[in-house]
N, C-alpha and C positions, 0 to 999 in steps of 0.2 A: 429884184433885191428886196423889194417891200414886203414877198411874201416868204421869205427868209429870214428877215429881222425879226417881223413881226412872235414867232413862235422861240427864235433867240431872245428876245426882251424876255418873253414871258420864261421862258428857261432860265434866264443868268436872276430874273426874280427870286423865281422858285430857289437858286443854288443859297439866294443870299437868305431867303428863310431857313432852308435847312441846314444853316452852321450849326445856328443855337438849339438843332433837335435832335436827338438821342441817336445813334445807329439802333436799327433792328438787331437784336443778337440772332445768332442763325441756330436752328434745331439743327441738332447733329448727332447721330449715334454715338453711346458711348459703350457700351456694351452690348452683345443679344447673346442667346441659348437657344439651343435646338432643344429640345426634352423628345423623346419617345421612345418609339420601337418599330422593328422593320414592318410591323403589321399597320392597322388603320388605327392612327389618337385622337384626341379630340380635347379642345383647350376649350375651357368654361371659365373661369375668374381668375383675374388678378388684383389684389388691396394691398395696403400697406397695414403691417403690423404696431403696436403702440409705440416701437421700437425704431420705428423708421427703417426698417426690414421689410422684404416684399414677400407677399401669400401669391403660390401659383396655384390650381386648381384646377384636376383635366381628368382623363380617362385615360387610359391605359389598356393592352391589352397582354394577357399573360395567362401562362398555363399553367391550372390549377394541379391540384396534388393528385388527380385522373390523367392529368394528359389533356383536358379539355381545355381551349383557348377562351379566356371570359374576359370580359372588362373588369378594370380594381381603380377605384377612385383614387388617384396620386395626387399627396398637398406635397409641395415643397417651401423649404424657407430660403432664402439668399440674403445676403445684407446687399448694403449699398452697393458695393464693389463689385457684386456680382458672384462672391464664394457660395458654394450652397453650407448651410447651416446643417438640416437634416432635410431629408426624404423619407415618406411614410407610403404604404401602399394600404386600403382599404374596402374589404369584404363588406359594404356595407347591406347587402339584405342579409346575407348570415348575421352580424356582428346584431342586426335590429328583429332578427327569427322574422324574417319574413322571407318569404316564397324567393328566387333567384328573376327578379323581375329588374327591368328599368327602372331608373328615379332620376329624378330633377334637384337640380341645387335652387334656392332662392338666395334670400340675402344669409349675411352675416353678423355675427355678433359676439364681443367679446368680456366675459361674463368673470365674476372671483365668489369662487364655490369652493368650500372646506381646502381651505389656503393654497389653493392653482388658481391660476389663471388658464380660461376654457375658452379655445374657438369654437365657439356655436357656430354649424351649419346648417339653414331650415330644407331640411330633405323631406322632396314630398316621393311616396312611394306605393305604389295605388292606393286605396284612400286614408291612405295615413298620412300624417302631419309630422313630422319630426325637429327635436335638436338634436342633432349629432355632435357632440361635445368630444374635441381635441386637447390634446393636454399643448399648452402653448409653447411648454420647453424642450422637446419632443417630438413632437408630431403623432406621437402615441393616441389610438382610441380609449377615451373613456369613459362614457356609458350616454346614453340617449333619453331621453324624455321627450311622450306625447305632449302636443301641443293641439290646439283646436283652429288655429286658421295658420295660411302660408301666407296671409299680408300681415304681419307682424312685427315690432319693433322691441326689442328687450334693452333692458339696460344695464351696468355692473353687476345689478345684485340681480341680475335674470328677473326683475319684475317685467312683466308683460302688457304690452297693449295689441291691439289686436281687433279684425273687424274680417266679417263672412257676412255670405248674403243664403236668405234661405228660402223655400219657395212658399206662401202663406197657407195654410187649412182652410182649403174649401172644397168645391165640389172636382172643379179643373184649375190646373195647377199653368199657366200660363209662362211664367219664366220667375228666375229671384227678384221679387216684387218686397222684399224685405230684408233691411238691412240690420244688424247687432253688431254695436263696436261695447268694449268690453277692457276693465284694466284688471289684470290679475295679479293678487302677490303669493309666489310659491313657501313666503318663508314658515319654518314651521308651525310660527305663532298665530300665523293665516290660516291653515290648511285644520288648525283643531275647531277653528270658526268656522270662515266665509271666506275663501281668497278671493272672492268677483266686490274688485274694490268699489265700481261701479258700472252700471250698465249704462247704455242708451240702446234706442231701438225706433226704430222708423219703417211704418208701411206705408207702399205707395198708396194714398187715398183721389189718389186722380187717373186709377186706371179705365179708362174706357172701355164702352160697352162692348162684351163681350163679340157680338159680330162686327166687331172694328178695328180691336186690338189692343195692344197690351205694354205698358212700361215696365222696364227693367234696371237694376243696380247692376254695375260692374265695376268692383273695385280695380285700384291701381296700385294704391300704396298708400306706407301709412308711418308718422313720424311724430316723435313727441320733441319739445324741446326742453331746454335747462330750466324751465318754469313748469314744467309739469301737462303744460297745452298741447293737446292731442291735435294733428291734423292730416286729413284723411283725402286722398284722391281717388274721386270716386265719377265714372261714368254713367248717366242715366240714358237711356236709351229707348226709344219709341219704334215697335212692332207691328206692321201690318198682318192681319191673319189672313190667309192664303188657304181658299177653300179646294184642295186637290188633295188626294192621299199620300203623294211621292214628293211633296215639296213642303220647304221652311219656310216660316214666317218670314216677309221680306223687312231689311231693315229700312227706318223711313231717317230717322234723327239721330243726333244723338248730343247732352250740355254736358261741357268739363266744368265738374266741380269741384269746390277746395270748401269742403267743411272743417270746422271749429272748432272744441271742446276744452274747457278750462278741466282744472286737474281735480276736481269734483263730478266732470263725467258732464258737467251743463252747456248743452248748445251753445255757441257763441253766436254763429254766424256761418256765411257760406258765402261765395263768391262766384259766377259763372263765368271762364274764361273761353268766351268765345273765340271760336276762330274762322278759318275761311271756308268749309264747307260742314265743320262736326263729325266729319266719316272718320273718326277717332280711335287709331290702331293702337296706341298707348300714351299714358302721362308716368309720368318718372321726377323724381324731387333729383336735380343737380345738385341743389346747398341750402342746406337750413345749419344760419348762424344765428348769431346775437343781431345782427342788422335786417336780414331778410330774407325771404325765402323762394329762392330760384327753382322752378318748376319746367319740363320740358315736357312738349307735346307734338305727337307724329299726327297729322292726318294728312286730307288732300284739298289742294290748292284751289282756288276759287274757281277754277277753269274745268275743274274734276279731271285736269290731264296726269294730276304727276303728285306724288307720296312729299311732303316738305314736312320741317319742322319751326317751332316756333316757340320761344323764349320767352316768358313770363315773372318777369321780378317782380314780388310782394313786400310789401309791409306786413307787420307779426298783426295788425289788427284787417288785414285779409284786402286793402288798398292796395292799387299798382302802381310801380314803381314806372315800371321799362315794360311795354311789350313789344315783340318786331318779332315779323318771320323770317325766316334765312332764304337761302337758295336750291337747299337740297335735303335730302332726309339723311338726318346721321342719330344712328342707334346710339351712339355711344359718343356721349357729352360731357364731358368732367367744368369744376371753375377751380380755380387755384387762389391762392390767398389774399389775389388784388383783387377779386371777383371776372378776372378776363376767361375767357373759353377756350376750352382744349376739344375738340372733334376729332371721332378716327370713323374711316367707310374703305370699305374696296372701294377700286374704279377703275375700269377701262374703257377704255379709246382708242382705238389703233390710230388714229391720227393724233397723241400724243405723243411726242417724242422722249418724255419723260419718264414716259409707263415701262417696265421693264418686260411683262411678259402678259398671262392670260387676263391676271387681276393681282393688283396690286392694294397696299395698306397707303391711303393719304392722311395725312395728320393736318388740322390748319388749325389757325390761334385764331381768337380774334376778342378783342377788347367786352368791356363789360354792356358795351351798345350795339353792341353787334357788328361794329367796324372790322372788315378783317385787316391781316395783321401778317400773318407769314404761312405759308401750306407747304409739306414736303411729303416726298415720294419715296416707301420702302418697297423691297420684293424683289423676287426671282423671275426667273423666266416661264416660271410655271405659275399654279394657284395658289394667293395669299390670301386671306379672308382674315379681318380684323374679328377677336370674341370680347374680349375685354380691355378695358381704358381705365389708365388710374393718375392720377396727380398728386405727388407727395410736397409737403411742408416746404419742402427745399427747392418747389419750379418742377423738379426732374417728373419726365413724365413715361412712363410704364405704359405698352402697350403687347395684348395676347395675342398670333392669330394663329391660326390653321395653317401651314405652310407647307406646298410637297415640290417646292423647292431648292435647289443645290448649288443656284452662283451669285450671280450681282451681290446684293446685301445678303442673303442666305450661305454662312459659311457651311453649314453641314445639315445631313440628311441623311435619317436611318433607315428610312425606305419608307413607302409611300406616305400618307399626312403625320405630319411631328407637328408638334407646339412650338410655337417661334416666338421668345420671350424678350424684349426691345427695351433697354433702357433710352430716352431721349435726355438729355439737357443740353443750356446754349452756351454759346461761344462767349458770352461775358462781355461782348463788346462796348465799350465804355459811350459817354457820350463825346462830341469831335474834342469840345476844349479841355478833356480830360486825356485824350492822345497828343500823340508827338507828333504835328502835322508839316507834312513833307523830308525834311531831313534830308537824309541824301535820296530823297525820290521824288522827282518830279517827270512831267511831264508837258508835250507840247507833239501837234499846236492844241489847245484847250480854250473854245470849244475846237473838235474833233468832227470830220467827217467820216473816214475810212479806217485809218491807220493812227494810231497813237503811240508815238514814239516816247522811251522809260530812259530817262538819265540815273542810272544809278552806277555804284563803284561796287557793288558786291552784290552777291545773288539773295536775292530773294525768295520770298516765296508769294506771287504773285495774286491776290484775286479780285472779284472786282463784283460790286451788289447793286442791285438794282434799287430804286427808293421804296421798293415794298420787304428791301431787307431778303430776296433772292439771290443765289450765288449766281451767275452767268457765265464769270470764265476762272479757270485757275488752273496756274502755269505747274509747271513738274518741278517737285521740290529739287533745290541746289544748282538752277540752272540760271544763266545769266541774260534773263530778259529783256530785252532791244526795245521792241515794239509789240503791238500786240492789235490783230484785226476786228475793228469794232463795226466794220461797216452791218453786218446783220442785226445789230443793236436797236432798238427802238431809240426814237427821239427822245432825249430826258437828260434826267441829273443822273450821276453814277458814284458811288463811293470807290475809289481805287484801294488798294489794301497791300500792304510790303513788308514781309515776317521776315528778319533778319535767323541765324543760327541760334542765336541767341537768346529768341523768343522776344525781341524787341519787336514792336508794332508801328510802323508809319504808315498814313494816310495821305490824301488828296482828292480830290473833289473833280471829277469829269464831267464835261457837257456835251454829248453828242446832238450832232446838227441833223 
């Protein structure tokens, strides 16, 4: 008995701290799209519009006015609700006179040019730099402007900031050992002058001697804020020379840096956000507000076994806040407006019972410390691959994948890979003292070993969460639930949950033994 109580005390504890704590509200689909064609698509971004309107952004494949089958860049608009607005199809090497080649999207930006509103998109297309400017009401092409780097930030009035690396003048050229960041203004009163509002420029002057090897600049990104302060994510990296004709220089290091620049172009400062081993596949800016600036970085683990990520909150004068690394590598990080974290990754496990097929889309929350918080499981029984992650104003969270997919969560499928477009938000769950607790629902005996028998007068609609705000069981709507089998349950607190027809909400509090 003593070693049964013992784990009950600490349970019926636990139940009594968590009256006065909030329920987990649960991520739950609220809408998705399939987009494509029976051929091969391919989903590249999704953002929200000023509108609170969602941007989709993919490839498409369609036959041109030959008969030949070619890719056409397709943006669509949807509102909230999930209506489409418009759909645009776009020739973009024709529409840019360049050659019928591949191109890449980067970021975005929304620009008010001779009274439109323009979705800039930075397309890079062999070596050219592009804005490909969208007319915002529309979806219409309207006209493009070079640009000089794809790490780029523009603002309203398309003034630019911007940074490339170039290799320095000498005899051997070693790698981009020289950095130019750079503010431009296009407006016309610029362009009869000097638009290069101001420069900076840094050459490596600590590269070592030539038979030893060589430092390098890798940008990552690049962001100004509502003060005018430029800052810049930039990877320096350290070269071994490798004296063989058929091989690269091997890499040895490499520091994440966060350089500084006030809105006069002057150095401020830098910061080197180490991490566990520097083999540093990318950094990425999460959120630059008024308070601070959350930065995300991919490398690999102190063990050198395994890719992770690791979160970086600043202060605007280049101090840290929070740093912590996670558990896994997730490309795609959003923060929503309490600064807590959105992550999407594929993942399979055949010994998860969760997973629905090859690879699946996982979503998990987790607080502004890295606490997690809730994880849930989308996808088919074939391959799902998450492309893009977005978190609008309102919680709801937008995510893009790859999907060649047709059941589980996959309602439709035009034949092999479609864009699978995912509206999430939660269940609103209030906290306990703000529900109607018990009513006609109760239960017994509580705590619970096996079997938990339901006293209620009318049907329900059953479900029951776990204290990480997981669903675990839920009954079939309209039906009149007795009892219900806990015994596979883990030991713990359980929230019980009883939806009348009505849309009334009653609760109760479980403790399995």
């Amino acid at each position: 008995m003593m070693h049964l109580r013992l784990p009950l005390l600490a349970t019926i504890g636990l139940l009594a701290f968590s009256i006065t704590m909030p329920i987990t509200a649960q991520t739950k689909m609220e809408w998705q799209k399939t987009i494509g064609t029976p051929f091969h698509d391919n989903a590249l971004q999704v953002f929200p519009d000023e509108q609170g309107n969602i941007i989709v952004i993919g490839k498409e494949s369609h036959a041109d006015f030959a008969g030949n089958i070619r890719e056409y860049m397709m943006v669509v608009k949807y509102d909230a609700a999930g209506q489409e607005i418009w759909k645009t199809y776009h020739d973009v090497a024709f529409n840019v006179f360049n050659a019928p080649v591949d191109y890449s999207i980067g970021d975005h930006f929304y620009t008010e040019e001779f009274g439109d509103t323009l979705l800039n998109l930075i397309i890079k297309i062999q070596d050219r730099v592009l804005q490909y400017k969208i007319l915002d009401h529309s979806g219409q092409y309207y006209f493009y402007e070079e640009t000089l780097a794809e790490i780029i930030d523009v603002n309203r009035e398309n003034e630019k900031v911007y940074a490339k690396v170039l290799c320095s003048i000498q005899q051997s050229c070693y790698g981009p050992d020289s950095l130019v960041v750079q503010r431009f203004d296009p407006s016309p009163d610029s362009l009869i002058f000097d638009p290069v509002v101001w420069t900076f420029e840094m050459k490596q002057d600590f590269r070592t001697a030539p038979f030893q090897g060589h430092y390098d600049f890798n940008i990552q990104a690049i962001r100004e804020d509502g003060q005018g302060n430029t800052y810049l994510l930039v990877q320096i990296e350290k070269w071994q020379f490798q004296f063989c004709t058929d091989c690269a220089d091997a890499f040895i290091d490499a520091w994440c840096e966060v350089f500084k620049f006030d809105a006069e172009g002057n150095f401020i400062g830098h910061i080197n956000l180490k991490t566990a081993k520097a083999v540093v596949s990318g950094m990425s800016f999460v959120e630059l507000n008024d308070e601070s600036i959350t930065i995300q970085i991919n490398d690999i683990n102190a063990a050198g076994t395994k890719l992770l990520t690791t979160i970086c909150r600043l202060n605007h004068d280049l101090t840290i806040q929070k740093k912590f690394e996670m558990t896994e590598a997730y490309n795609l990080v959003r923060a929503d407006i309490e600064g807590n974290l959105v992550t999407c990754r594929n993942i399979f496990d055949d010994t998860d019972p969760e997973i629905n097929g090859l690879s699946d889309v996982l979503v998990s929350k987790f607080d502004a410390d890295g606490n997690f918080i809730e994880q849930a499981y989308f996808g088919g029984s074939s391959w799902d691959f998450p492309r893009a992650l977005t978190v609008t104003e309102d919680g709801a969270i937008y995510f893009l994948a790859n999907s060649e997919s047709n059941d589980f969560d996959v309602t439709e499928n035009f034949g092999g890979q479609d864009m699978w477009l995912v509206k999430l938000t939660e269940d609103g769950a209030a906290s306990v003292e703000d529900q109607v607790v018990a009513g006609p629902l109760s239960v017994f005996p509580n705590p619970v070993g096996d079997m938990v028998h339901l006293m209620i007068d009318e049907p329900l609609l059953i479900a029951i969460y776990d204290m990480h705000g997981r669903q675990v069981y839920q009954s079939a709507k309209g039906q009149l639930i007795k009892q219900v089998d806990v015994s596979s349950f883990p030991q713990g607190c359980y929230l019980l949950k009883g939806v009348n027809e009505g849309q009334q909400v009653y609760t109760t509090r479980l403790i399995k033994l």
